[in-house]
C-alpha positions in Angstrom: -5.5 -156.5 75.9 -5.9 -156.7 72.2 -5.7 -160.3 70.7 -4.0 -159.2 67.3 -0.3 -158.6 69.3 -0.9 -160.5 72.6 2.6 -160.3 73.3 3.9 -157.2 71.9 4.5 -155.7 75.0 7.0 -158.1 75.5 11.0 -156.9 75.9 13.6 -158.1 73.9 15.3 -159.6 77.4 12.1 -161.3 78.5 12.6 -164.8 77.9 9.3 -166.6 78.9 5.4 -165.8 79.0 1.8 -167.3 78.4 -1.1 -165.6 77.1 -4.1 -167.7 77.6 -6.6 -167.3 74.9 -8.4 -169.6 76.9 -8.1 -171.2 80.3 -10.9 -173.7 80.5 -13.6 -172.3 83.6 -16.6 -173.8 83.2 -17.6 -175.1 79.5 -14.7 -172.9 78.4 -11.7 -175.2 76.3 -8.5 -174.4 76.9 -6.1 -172.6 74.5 -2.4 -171.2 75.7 0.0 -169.3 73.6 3.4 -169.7 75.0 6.5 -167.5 74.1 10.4 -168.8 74.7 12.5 -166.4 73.7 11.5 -165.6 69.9 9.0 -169.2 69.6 5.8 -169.1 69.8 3.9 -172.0 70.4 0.1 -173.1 71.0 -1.0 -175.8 73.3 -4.1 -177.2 72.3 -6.9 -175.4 71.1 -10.0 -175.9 72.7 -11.9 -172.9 71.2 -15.6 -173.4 69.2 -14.9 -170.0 68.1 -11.2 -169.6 66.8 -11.7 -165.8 65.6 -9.3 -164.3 68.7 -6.4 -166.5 66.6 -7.5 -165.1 63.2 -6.9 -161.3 64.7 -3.9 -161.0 61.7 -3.3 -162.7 58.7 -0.4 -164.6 60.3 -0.7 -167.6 61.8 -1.0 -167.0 65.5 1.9 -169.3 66.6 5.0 -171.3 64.7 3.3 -174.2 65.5 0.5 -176.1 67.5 0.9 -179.0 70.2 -2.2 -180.8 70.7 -2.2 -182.9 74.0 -5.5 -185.1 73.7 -8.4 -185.5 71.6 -11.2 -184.4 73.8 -13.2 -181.3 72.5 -12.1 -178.9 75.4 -8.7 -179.2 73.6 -9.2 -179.7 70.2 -12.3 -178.5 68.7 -10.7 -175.6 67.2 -7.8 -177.3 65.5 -10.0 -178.0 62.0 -11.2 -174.7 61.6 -7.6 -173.3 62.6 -6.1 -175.8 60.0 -8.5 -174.4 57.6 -7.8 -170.9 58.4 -3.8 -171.2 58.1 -3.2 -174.7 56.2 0.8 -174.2 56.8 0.3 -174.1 60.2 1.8 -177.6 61.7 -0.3 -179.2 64.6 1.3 -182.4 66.4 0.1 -184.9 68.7 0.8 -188.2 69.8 0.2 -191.1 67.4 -2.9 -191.8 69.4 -4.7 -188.5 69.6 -3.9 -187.7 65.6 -6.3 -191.0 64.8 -8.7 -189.9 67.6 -9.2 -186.2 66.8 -11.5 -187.1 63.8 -13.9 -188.4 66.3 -14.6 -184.3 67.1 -16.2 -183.4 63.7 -18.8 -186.5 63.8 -20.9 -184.4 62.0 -18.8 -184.4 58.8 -18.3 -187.4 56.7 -14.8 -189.1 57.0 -13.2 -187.9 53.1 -14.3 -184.1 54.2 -11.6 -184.2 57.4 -8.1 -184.1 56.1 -5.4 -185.4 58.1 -3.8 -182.4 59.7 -2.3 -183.4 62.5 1.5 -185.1 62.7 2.4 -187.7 65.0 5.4 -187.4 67.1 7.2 -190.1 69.2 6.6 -190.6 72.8 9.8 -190.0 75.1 11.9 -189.2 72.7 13.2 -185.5 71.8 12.1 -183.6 68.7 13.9 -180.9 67.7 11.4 -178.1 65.5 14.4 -175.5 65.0 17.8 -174.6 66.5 17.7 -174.5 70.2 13.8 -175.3 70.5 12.9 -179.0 71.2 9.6 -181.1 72.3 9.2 -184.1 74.5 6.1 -186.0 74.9 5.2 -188.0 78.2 2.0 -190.0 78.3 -0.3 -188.2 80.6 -2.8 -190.5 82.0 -6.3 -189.4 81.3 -7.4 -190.8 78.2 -5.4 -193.1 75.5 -3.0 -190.4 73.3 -3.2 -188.1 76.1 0.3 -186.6 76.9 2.5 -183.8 78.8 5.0 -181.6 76.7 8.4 -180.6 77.7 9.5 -177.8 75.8 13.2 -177.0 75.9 14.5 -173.4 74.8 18.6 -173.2 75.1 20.3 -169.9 74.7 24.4 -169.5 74.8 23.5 -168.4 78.3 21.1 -170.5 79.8 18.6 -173.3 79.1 14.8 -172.8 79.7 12.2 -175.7 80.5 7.9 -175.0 80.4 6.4 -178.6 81.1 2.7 -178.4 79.9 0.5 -181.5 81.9 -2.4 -180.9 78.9 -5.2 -183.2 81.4 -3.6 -185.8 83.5 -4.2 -188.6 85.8 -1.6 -190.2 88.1 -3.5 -193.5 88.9 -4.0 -196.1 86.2 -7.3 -196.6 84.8 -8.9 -199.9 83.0 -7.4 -198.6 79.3 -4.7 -196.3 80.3 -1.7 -196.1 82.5 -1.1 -193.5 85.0 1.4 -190.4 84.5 4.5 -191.8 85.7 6.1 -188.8 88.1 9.3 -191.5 88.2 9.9 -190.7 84.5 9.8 -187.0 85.3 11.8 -186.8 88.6 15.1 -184.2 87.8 13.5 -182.3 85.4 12.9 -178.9 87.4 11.0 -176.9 84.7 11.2 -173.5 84.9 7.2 -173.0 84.4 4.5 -176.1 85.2 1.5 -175.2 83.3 -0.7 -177.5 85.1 -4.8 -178.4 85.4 -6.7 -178.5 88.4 -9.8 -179.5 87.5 -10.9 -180.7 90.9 -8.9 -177.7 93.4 -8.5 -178.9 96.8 -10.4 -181.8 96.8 -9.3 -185.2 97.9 -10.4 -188.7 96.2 -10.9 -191.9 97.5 -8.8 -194.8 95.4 -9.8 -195.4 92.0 -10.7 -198.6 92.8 -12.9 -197.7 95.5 -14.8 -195.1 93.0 -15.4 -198.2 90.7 -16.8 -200.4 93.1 -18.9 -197.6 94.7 -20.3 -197.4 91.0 -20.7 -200.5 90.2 -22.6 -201.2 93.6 -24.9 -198.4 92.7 -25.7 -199.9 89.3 -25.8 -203.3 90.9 -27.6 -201.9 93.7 -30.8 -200.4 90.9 -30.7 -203.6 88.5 -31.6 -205.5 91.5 -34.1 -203.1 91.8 -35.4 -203.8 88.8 -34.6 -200.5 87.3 -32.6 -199.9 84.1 -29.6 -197.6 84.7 -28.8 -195.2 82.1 -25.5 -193.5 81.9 -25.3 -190.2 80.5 -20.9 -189.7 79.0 -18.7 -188.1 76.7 -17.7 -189.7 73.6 -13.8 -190.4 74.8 -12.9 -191.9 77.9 -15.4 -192.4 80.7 -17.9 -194.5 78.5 -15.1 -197.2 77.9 -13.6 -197.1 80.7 -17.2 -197.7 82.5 -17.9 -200.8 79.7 -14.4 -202.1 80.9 -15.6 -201.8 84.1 -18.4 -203.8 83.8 -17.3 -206.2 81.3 -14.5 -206.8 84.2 -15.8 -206.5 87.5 -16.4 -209.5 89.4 -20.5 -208.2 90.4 -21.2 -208.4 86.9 -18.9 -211.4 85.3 -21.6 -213.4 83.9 -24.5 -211.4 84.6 -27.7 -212.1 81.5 -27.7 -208.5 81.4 -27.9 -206.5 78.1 -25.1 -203.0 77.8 -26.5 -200.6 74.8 -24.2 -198.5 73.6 -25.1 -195.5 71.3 -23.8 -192.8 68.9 -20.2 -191.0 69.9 -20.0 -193.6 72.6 -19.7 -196.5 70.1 -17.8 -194.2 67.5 -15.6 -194.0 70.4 -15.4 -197.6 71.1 -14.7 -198.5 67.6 -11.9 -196.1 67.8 -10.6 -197.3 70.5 -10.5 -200.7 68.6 -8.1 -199.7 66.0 -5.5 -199.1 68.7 -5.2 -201.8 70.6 -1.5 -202.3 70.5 -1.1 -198.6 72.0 -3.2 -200.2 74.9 -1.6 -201.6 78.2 -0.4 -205.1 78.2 -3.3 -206.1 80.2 -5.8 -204.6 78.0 -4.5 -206.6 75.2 -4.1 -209.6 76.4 -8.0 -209.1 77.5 -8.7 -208.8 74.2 -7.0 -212.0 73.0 -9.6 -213.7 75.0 -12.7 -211.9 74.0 -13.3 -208.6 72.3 -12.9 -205.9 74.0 -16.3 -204.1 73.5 -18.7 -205.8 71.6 -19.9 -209.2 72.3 -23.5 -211.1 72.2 -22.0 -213.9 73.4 -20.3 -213.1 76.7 -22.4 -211.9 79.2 -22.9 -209.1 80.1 -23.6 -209.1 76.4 -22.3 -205.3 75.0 -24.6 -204.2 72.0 -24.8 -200.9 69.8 -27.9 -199.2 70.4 -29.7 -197.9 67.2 -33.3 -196.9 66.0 -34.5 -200.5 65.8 -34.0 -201.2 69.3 -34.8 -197.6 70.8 -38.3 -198.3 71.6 -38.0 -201.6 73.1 -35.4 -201.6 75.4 -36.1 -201.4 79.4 -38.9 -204.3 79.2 -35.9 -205.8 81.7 -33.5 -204.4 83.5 -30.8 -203.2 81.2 -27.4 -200.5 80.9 -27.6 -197.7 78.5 -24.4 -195.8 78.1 -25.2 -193.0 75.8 -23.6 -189.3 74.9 -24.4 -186.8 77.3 -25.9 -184.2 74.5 -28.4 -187.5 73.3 -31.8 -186.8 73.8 -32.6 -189.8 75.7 -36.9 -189.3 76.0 -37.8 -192.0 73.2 -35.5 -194.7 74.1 -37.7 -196.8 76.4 -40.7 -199.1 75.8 -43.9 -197.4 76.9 -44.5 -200.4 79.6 -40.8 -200.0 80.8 -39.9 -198.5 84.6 -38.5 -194.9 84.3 -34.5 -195.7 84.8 -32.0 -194.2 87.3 -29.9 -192.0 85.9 -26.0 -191.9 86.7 -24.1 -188.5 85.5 -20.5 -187.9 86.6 -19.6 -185.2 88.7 -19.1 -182.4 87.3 -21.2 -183.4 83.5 -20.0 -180.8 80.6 -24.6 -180.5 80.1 -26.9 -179.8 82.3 -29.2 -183.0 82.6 -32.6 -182.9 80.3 -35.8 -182.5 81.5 -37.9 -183.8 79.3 -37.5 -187.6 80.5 -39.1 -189.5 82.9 -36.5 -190.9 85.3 -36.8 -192.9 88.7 -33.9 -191.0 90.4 -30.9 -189.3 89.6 -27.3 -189.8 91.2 -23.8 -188.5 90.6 -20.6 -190.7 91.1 -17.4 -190.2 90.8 -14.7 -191.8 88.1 -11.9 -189.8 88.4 -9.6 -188.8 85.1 -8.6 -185.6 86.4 -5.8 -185.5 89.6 -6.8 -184.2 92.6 -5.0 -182.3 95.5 -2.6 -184.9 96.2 -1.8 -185.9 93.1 -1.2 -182.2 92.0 0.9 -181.1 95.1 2.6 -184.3 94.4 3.3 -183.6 90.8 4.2 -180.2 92.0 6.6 -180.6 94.5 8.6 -183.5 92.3 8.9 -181.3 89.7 10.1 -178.1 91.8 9.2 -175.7 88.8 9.6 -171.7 89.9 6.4 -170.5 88.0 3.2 -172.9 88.3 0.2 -171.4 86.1 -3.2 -173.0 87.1 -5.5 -173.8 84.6 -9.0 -176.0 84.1 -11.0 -175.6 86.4 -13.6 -173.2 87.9 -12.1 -169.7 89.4 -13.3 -170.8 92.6 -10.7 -174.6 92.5 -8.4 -173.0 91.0 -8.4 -170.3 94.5 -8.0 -173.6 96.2 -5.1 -174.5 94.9 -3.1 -170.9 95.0 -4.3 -170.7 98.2 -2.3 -173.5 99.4 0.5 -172.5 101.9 2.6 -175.6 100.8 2.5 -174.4 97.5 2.5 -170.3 98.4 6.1 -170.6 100.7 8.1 -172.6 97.4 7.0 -171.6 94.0 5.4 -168.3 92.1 1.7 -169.4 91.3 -0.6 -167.9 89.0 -4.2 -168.7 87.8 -4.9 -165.9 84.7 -8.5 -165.2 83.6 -8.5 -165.9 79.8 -6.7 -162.6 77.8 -4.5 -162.1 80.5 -0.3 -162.5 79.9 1.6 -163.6 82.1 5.1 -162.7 82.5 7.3 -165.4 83.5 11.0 -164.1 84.5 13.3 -166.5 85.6 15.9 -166.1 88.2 19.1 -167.8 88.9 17.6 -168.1 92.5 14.0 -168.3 93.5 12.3 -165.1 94.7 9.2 -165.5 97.0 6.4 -164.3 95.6 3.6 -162.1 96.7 1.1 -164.6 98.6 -2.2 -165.2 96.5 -5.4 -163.8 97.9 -5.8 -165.3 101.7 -8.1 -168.5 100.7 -8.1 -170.3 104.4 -10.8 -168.4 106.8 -11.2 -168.0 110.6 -14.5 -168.6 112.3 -15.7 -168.9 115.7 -16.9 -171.9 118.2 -19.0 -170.9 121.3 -20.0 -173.9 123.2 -23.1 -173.5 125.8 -24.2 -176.3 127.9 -24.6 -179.1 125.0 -24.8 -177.0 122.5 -22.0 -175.9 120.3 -22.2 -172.9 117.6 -20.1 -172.7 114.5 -19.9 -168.7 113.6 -18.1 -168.5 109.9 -17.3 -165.2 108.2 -19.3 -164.2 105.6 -16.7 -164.8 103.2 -17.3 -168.7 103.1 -21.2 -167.7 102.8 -20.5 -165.7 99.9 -18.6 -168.7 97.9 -21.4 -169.9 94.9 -20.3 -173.4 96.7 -22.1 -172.3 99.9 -25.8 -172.9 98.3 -25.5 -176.8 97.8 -23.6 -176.7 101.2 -26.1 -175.4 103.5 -28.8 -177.0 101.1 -30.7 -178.5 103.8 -29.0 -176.7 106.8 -27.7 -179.7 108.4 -24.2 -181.3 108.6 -22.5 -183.9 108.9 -19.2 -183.8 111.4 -16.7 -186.8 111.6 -13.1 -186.9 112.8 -10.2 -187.1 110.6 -7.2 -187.5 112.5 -6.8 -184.4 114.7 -9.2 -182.4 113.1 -13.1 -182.3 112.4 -14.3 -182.4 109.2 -17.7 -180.7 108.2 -20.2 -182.0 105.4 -23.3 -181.1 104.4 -26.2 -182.9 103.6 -27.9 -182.6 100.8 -32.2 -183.2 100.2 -31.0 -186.3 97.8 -29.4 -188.2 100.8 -32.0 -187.2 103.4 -34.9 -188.2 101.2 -32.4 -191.7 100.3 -32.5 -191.8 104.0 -36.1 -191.3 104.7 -37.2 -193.7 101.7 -35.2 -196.5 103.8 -37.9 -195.9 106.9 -40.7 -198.8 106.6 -44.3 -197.5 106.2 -46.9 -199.2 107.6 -49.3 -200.3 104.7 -52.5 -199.2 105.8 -51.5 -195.4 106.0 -52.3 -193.4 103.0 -49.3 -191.7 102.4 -46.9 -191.7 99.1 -44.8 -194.7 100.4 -48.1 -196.8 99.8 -49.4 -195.2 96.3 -48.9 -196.6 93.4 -48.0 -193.5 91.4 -44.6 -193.3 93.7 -41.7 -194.7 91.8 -38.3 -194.1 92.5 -39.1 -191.5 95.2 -40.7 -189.3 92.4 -44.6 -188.7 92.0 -46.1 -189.8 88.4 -49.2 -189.4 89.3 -50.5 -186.2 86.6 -53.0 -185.3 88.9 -51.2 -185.0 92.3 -49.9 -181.2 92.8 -46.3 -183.3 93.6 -45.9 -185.0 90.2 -42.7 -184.8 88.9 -41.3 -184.1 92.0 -39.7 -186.2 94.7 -41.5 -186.8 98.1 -41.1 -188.5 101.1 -42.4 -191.9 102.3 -44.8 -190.2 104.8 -46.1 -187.4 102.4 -49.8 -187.4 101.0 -51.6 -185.6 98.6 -55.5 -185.8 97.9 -55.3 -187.8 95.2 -53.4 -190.9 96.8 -54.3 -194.4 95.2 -53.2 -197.9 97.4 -50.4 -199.4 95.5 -52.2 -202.7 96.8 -55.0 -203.1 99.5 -53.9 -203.4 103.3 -54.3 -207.5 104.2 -57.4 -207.7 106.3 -56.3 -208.3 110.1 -58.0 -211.5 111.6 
């Protein structure tokens, strides 16, 4: 479908439809042109390259809603202000004076101020019969869901957009309240679903799980370097430290560098949008930087780069920083914490003691999605952010499939949205649930699955290792599998007697890597028990008596 008209094919009667320019898979942003009645509107605008929205000399919508400053949703918005300067973008308060922080490259004066701010719960009306309403979202400070009304003489249509949202509170933000949005029945949810199916343990739970991980390699005596966009997970992680009992106290050193601080210092100059308890934090002691409170929170720049990790220290860092000259030459390699799911692959070119991923939630999961779902009773729910294969997850969902018409469009596809005075069941999405077979003999018992679930790109980190892990939940068994990080954790926790030559005893093994430049196994990770010709004694067997 040609970009220039996307919804020219549209009849005079239809009263609703989306044409995603783009729909966020992968490293894909996310940019959605809605049409009510003879409106159009885009939500957010996510694009790095914003020439689909240039396909005519008219601006491509009547105006822009912007629902939070991250760059999957807003890098385009400069270069689309530039490109139609009459255009007007909105956001909330919040995201207008954190947007900048997406052009870091250009100097302050060169970025005008674009963007409007518009009132949080209250009802803004842009022309007869076609009114906004922002709800704070969750996910990151400014971040919000837009209700778009469109009334006719004969009926009243409602799209609620979720932009990214989060239903649990976090250290800086509180959680989308579904209370405030209970009796609003939307015609169409445009909703994310950046993690499908899956199902999270408590947010509280993934901090302490994170925080007894870094614990865990400071004890260690490793530094712990922490690889995270600019917005959102980096201060939320430095509120986590600066507020978790493990590390109250602790004469422990937290650099911060580049976007990470720029974000911080943003972050600063909005303190009275912050939750009650974030600011009355901050009465007490600042809220990011501090040499005096330990953990002691200090901006990382060139003076210090080649001097940290002489003791165990934090580095929370941009995950596009090229990280290879930060430590001193006599330091320990650090371990390396990404978050699931990191928007760049992780850099080769440093030497690191291990890698881990944890998980931080900002994004719901299953439960909060069918939850947000089911209390907004919407007819039409369009899928969006996440890969193809999540996004199957969730339209394969029977709860979902027997109550509401669901759609997950690939980016240039329209979608139509009629709406009906009653609610016609929809065409079931393609079947995402899969039989297999279990044929038991003696002790042994063998899993047959169809080639279906072999097939999913999932299925390679799966059957990594070819072994499983099976537990119960509830009624029904639930099937894990084991990857070579967690069997080679589990092997590094077996003791090694000292006076076998093996890579548990030579001093090139650190972190369950070889270093040694000699070894055919440097660089890579080895078991305790492993050897190579060119082993070395970490330290020389006690004589026996």
């Amino acid at each position: 479908m040609s970009h220039q008209r996307p919804m020219a094919s549209l009849c005079e009667d239809d009263q609703l439809a989306c044409f995603p320019y783009a729909v966020g898979h992968g490293a894909e942003g996310v940019c959605l042109l809605v049409q009510m009645g003879p409106h159009r509107i885009l939500l957010d605008c996510g694009l790095e390259n914003i020439s689909p929205l240039q396909a005519s000399s008219n601006p491509p919508a009547d105006f822009v809603l912007c629902s939070h400053a991250h760059s999957d949703h807003a890098q385009g918005l400069l270069a689309l202000h530039h490109a139609f300067p009459q255009l007007p973008i909105y956001a909330s308060e919040v995201t207008t004076q954190l947007l900048p922080l997406n052009w870091s490259e250009l100097p302050p004066q060169k970025i005008p101020k674009f963007c409007q701010a518009l009132p949080s719960r209250s009802p803004v009306e842009f022309c007869d019969g076609l009114s906004a309403e922002l709800f704070p979202a969750g996910h990151l400070p400014g971040a919000t869901a837009f209700l778009l009304t469109y009334t006719t003489p004969k009926k009243t249509y409602r799209l609620f957009y979720t932009g990214d949202f989060f239903l649990s509170n976090s250290r800086l933000v509180e959680g989308l309240s579904i209370e405030s949005l209970r009796g609003m029945q939307p015609d169409v949810l445009i909703v994310e679903g950046t993690y499908g199916s899956a199902r999270h343990p408590h947010r509280r739970q993934q901090e302490n799980q994170l925080v007894e991980r870094i614990d865990r390699a400071i004890a260690q005596n490793y530094s712990v370097l922490l690889p995270v966009s600019s917005l959102g997970l980096g201060q939320e992680i430095l509120m986590l430290l600066r507020s978790h009992h493990h590390f109250t106290g602790r004469n422990l050193d937290i650099w911060v560098e580049g976007s990470v601080a720029a974000g911080c210092d943003a972050y600063l100059e909005l303190l009275p949008h912050f939750p009650t308890s974030v600011q009355n934090f901050a009465r007490h002691q600042p809220l990011f930087w501090d040499e005096r409170v330990r953990p002691r929170v200090r901006r990382l720049d060139e003076r210090q780069l080649a001097s940290i990790g002489q003791s165990p220290c934090i580095v929370i860092t941009d995950d596009a920083a090229d990280v290879s000259g930060y430590w001193h030459p006599e330091a320990s390699p650090p371990v390396m914490l990404r978050p699931e799911h990191p928007r760049y692959p992780t850099r080769d070119n440093v030497e690191l003691a291990d890698i881990e991923t944890y998980l931080l939630a900002q994004h719901g999961d299953r439960l909060g999605t069918t939850q947000l779902i089911h209390n907004l009773r919407p007819q039409h729910v369009i899928f969006i952010h996440g890969s193809p294969t999540y996004l199957a997850d969730l339209t394969g969902l029977e709860e979902l499939q027997n109550r509401y018409h669901l759609h997950s469009p690939s980016s240039g596809t329209l979608v139509d949205l009629p709406i009906g005075e009653t609610f016609i069941q929809p065409a079931a999405p393609a079947e995402a649930n899969y039989e297999g077979e279990l044929t038991e003999l003696g002790t042994v018992v063998t899993i047959t699955l169809p080639e279906a679930i072999a097939a999913d790109p999932r299925w390679q980190d799966f059957a990594d290792t070819g072994l499983v892990e099976a537990r119960w939940q509830g009624e029904e068994i639930v099937l894990r599998g084991l990857s070579q990080r967690e069997l080679l954790t589990q092997a590094s926790n077996t003791r090694v007697p000292v006076n076998i030559d093996c890579c548990g005893n030579c001093r090139h093994q650190r972190g369950q890597r070889c270093w040694n430049p000699a070894s055919p196994l440097y660089g890579f990770k080895v078991t305790p028990e492993g050897y190579c010709p060119v082993f070395e004694a970490a330290e020389s067997p006690s004589p026996t008596s």
